[in-house]
N, C-alpha and C positions, 0 to 999 in steps of 0.2 A: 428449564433450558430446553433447545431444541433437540437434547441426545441425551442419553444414558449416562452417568460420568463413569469411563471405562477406568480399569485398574493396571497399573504397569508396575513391574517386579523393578527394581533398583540393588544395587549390593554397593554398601559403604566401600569406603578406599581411603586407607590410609594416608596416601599419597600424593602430593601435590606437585604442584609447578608444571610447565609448560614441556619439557621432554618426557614428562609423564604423560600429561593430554595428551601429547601426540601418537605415544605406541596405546592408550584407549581406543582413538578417534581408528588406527589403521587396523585396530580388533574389531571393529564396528562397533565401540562403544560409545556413548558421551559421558564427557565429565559434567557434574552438576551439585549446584550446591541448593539447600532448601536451607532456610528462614521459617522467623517469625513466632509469634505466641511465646515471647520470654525464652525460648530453649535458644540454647547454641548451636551457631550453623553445622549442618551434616553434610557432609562430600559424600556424596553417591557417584554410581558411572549406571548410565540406562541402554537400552537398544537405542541403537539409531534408528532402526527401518520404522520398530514401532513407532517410535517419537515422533520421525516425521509421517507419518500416516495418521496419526491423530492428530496432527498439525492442520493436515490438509483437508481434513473432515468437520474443521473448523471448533476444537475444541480447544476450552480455555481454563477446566477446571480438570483433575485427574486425582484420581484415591493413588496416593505411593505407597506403595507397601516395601517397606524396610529390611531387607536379607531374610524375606518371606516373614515376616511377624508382623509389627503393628502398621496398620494401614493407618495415614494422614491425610485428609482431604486440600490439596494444594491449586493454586494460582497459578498459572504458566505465567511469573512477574515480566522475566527478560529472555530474547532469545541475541546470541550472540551469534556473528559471521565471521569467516574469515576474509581477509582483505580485497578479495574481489567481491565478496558479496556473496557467493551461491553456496556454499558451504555452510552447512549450521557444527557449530564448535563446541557451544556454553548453552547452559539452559538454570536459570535461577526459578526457584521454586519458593512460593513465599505459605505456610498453614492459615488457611482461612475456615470459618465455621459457614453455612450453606446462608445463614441467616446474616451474614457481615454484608455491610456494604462496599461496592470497590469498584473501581472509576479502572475500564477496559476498551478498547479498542474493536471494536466490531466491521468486518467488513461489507462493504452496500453488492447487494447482486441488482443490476439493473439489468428490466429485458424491453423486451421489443426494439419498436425502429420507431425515432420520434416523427411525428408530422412536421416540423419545424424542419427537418435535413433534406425534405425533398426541396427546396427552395434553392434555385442556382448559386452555388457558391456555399452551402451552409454546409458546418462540419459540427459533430459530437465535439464537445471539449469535459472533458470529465477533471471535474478539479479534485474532489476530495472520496476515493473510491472505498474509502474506510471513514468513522466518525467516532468518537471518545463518550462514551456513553459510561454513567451512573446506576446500579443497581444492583441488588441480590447476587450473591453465588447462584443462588438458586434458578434464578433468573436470568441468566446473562444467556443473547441469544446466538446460536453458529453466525447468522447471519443477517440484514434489513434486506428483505428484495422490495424493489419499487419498479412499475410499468412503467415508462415513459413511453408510453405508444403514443397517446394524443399530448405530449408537450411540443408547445410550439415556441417557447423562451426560453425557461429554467426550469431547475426543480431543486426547493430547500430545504433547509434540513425541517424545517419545522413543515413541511408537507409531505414529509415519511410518516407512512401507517408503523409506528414502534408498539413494541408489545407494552402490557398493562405494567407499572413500575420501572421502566425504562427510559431515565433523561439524560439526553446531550448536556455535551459541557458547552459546548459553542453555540452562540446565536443563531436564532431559529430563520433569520434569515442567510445567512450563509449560503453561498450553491454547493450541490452534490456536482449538478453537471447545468451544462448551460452551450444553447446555441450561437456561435460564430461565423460571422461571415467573411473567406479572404478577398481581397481589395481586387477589381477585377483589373486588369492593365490596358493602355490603350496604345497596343504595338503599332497601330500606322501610325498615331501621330508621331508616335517617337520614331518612326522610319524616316517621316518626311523631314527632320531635324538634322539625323547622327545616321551617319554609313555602317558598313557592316565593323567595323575598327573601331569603331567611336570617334572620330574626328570628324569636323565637317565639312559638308561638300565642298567641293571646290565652284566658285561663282567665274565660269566663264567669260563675263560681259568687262568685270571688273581689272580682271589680269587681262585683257586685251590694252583698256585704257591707259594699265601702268607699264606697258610696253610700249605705245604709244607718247607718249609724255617722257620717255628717254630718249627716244630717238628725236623729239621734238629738242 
């Protein structure tokens, strides 16, 4: 892996249900639950600051250690939100061994500025900023970075430099990102059609005639 697997302290909790999480979450706690390996699920509560700090350092595997005793090597399985999204709430924890294999989500650091963008009208469209990757605990990395400095079309997934034992689930053609061009507009001609209203001109020569023709 690209990091250490750090260690977070957790304390079991009795206590369930949702006006429980809630005076957790307002202690700066998380509710969570850990899985897996034949034992029955454990409700733990963790730090939140830690939790999200090793979130953000892109880590995916973490030693728990249990009311300070036995440490378990775990999976960050699911993270939950609350309803608008920015909130982390739930955190599922699943025991894995270093050597298990297990299908994670990794996210892509793309740098530079593509050759392809300087072309009038061309814009970055980044479709898939993370990819679902196969491998090792042991193995699983923070993150894929790929240059795109000299791209001037696309870039797939099967043209990520991925580390040694490290396979996509998705087809190797798939894009990560890919260049776009918007449609350019041709504002005179559409002046010389439609007024500032949208309606059209009015034809002087015409409304002459049909004044003419009454009076006739």
């Amino acid at each position: 892996m690209g990091h250490d697997t750090p260690t977070i302290e957790v304390a079991t909790r009795e206590r369930t249900g949702t006006r429980y999480a809630k005076r957790l979450r307002d202690a700066g706690r998380l509710p969570a639950v850990i899985y897996g390996h034949g034992n029955d699920p454990v409700h733990v509560s963790l730090d939140t600051s830690e939790t999200i700090n090793h979130l953000r350092d892109g880590v995916h595997v973490i030693d728990v250690r249990v009311d300070g005793g036995t440490v378990e090597t775990c999976l960050i399985k699911e993270l939950q939100f609350g309803h608008l999204g920015d909130d982390l709430v739930h955190v599922d924890f699943t025991r894995v061994d270093l050597h298990q294999i297990v299908t994670v989500n990794v996210p892509i650091n793309l740098t530079g500025t593509p050759k392809g963008t300087k072309e009038t009208g061309a814009m970055l469209v980044v479709v898939r900023p993370q990819i679902e990757v196969s491998c090792k605990v042991s193995e699983i990395p923070s993150e894929i970075k790929a240059d795109i400095s000299e791209m001037m079309e696309s870039l797939t997934i099967g043209e990520l430099d991925l580390p040694e034992g490290v396979t996509p689930s998705l087809d190797l053609e798939k894009h990560i990102c890919h260049i776009e061009f918007q449609a350019a507009e041709d504002a005179d001609a559409e002046a010389t059609d439609v007024t500032a209203d949208g309606s059209e001109p009015e034809v002087i020569t015409e409304k002459k005639e049909e004044e003419d023709g009454e009076k006739g």
